[in-house]
C-alpha positions in Angstrom: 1.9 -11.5 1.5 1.0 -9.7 -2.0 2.1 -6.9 -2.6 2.2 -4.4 -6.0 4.6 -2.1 -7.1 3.3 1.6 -8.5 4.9 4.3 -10.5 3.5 7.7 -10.6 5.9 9.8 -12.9 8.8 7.9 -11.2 7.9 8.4 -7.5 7.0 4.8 -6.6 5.5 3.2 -3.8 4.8 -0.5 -2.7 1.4 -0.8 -1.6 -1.3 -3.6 -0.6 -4.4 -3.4 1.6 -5.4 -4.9 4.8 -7.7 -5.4 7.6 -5.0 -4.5 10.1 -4.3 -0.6 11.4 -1.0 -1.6 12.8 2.3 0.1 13.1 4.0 -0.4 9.9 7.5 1.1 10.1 9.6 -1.6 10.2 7.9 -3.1 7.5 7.8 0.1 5.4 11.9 0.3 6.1 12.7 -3.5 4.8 10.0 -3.1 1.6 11.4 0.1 0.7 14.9 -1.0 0.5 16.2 -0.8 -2.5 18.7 -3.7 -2.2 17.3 -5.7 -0.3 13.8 -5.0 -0.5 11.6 -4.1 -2.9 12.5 -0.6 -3.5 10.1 2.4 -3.1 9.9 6.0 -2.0 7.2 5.0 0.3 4.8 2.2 1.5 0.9 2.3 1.6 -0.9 0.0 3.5 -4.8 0.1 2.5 -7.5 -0.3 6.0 -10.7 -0.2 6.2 -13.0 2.8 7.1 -16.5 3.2 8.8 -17.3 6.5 7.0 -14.8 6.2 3.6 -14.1 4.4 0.8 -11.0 3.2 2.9 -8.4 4.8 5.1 -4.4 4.6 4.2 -1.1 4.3 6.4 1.7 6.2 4.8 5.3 5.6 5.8 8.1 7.3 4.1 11.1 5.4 3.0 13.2 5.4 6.1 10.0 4.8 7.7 9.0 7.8 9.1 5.1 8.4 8.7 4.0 10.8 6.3 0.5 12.7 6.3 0.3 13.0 2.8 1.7 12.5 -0.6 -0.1 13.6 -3.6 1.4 10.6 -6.2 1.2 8.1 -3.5 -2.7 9.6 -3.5 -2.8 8.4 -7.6 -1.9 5.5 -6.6 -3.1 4.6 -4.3 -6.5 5.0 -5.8 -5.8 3.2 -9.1 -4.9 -0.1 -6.7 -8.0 0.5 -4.6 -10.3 0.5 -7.8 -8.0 -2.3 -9.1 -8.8 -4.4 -6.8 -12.3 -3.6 -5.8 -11.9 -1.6 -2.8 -13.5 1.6 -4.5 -15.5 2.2 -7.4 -13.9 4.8 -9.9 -15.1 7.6 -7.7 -14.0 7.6 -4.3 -12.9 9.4 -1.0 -10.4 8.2 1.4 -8.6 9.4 4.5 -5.5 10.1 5.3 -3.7 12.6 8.1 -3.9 15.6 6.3 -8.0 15.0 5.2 -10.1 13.9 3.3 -8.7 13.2 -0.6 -11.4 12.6 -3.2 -9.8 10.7 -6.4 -11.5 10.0 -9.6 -10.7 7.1 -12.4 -10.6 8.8 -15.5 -9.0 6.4 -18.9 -7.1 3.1 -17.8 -4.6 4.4 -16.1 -5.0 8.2 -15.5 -6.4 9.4 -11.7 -7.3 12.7 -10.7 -6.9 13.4 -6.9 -8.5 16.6 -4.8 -6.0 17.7 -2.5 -6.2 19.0 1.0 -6.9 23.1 0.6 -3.3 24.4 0.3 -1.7 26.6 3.2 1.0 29.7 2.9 3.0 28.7 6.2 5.0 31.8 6.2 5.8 35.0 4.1 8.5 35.2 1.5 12.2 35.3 3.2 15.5 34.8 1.6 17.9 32.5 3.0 21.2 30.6 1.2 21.2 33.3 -1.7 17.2 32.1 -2.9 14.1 33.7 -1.7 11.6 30.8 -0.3 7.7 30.0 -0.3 6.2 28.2 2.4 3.6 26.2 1.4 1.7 23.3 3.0 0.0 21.3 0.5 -0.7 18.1 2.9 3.1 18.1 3.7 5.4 21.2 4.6 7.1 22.3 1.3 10.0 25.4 0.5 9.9 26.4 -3.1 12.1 28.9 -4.8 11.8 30.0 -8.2 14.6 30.2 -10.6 15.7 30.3 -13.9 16.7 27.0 -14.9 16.5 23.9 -13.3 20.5 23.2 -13.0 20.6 26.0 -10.3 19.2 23.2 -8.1 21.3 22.8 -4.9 21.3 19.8 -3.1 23.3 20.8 -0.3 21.4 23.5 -0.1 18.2 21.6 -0.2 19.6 19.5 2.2 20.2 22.3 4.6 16.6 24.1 3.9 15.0 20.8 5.1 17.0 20.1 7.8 16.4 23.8 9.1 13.0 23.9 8.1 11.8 20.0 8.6 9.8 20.8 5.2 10.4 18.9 1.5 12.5 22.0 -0.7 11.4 22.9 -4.2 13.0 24.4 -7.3 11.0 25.5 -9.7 11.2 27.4 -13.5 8.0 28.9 -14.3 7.8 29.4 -18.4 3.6 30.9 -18.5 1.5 28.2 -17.9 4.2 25.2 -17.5 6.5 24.7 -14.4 9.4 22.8 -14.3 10.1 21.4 -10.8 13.0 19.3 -8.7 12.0 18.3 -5.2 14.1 17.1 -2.5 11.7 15.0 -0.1 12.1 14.6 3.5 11.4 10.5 4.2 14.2 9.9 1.7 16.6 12.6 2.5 17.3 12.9 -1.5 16.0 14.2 -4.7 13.4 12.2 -6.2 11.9 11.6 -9.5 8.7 13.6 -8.8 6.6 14.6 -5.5 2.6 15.9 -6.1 2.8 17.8 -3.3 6.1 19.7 -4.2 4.6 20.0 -7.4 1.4 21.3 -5.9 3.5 23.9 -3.6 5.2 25.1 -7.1 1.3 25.6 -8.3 0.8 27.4 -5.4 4.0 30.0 -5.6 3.2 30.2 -9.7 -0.8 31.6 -8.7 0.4 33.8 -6.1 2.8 35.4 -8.4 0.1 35.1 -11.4 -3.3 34.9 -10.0 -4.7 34.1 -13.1 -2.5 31.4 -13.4 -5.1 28.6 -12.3 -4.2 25.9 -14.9 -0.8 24.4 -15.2 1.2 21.4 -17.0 3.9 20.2 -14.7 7.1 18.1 -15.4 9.1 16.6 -12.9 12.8 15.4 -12.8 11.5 12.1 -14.9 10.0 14.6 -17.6 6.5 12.9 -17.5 3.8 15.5 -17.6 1.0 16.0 -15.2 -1.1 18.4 -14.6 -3.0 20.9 -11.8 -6.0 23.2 -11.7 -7.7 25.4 -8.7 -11.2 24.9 -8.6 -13.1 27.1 -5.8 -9.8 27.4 -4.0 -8.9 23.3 -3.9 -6.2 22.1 -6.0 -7.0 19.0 -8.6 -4.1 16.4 -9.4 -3.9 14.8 -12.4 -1.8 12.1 -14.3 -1.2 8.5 -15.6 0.0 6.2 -12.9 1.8 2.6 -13.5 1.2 -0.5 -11.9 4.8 -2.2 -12.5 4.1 -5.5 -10.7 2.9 -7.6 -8.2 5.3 -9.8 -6.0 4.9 -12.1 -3.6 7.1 -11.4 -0.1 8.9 -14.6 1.4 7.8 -15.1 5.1 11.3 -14.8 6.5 11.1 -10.9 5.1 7.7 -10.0 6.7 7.8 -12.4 10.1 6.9 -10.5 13.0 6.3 -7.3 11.2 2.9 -7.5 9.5 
């Protein structure tokens, strides 16, 4: 079995397309490993669609299925154009909608989200007043004032309370700087779209002029989100790192 390695601003996912619409969480646990695998945050398994471009299967890195991810989304379009599943414009489904992704330079993608959701009001909890946002996945954001106020145990607890991903974000005009804690892998990761897109979210509501952002991540690369007509647009470079081939004793039984 082939498989490729992406990279969207240090989130990364192992992905590769088939005819199949199986049950993949096995798999998705033994790719993702980083030890013993081949390390991601998340698998994406690429399946046909009667009415789409294609259809994806999400799994989180302990497994777990996801309904969306908004840098899996990036790149899981640059593989499907890579490999002739799409042309440059496309649509594909996942379990949060319908995401439209466009092929812009080599290696940049632009995805339309799912329209954005406020779960609940503003609350404070843990000494931080919280967001609720659902962006495709459940995210808690809370703004602060630099970014080394962020709290893993505290994150920890938020998700664990709240079963959502938990967001810190410094918001400096028209540039957030954000660090997300993702449920899946139950740790801070280099970058999540969707946490990102949540922060978007929080920074409009408190500005709602504010409908153009640039947005770093932990890994510092830049990305960057607009509302058009009330739907949020995604856009950065994504990296295609390599492609391996999985020995048969790895994948037996589990495909």
């Amino acid at each position: 079995m082939r498989v490729a390695k992406y990279s969207a601003n240090g989130n990364d996912f192992v992905i590769f397309d088939s005819n199949d619409k199986i049950d993949r969480s096995s798999l998705a646990k033994i790719l993702c490993d980083r030890h013993n695998g081949v390390g991601a945050d998340g698998l994406i398994v690429i399946v046909p669609n009667e009415k789409y471009d294609f259809e994806w299967q999400f799994y989180n890195n302990d497994g777990s299925k996801a309904d969306m991810c908004g840098n899996g989304s990036r790149a899981c379009a640059h593989y499907a154009y890579k490999n002739g599943l799409a042309d440059k414009n496309m649509k594909f489904l996942t379990n949060a909608g319908e995401i439209e992704a466009n092929i812009f330079e080599e290696d940049v993608v632009e995805v339309r989200l799912t329209k954005p959701k406020m779960v609940s009001k503003k609350f404070s909890e843990n000494g931080y007043e919280w967001y609720f946002f659902d962006t495709g996945v459940p995210h808690l954001v809370t703004v602060v004032d630099c970014l080394e106020k962020f709290d893993v145990d505290i994150a920890k607890k938020m998700r664990e309370r709240y079963n959502a991903n938990v967001n810190f974000v410094v918001i400096q005009k028209d540039i957030l700087y954000v660090r997300t804690y993702e449920r899946g892998v139950e740790a801070e990761t280099q970058a999540c779209g969707t946490g990102m897109a949540a922060c978007f979210c929080v920074a409009n509501k408190i500005n709602n002029k504010l409908i153009d952002v640039k947005v770093f991540p932990k890994n510092k690369g830049e990305v960057f989100f607009r509302f058009v007509n009330g739907d949020i647009y995604f856009k950065g470079e994504v990296k295609h790192t390599f492609t391996a081939e999985i020995e048969k004793d790895l994948n037996e039984n589990i495909l």
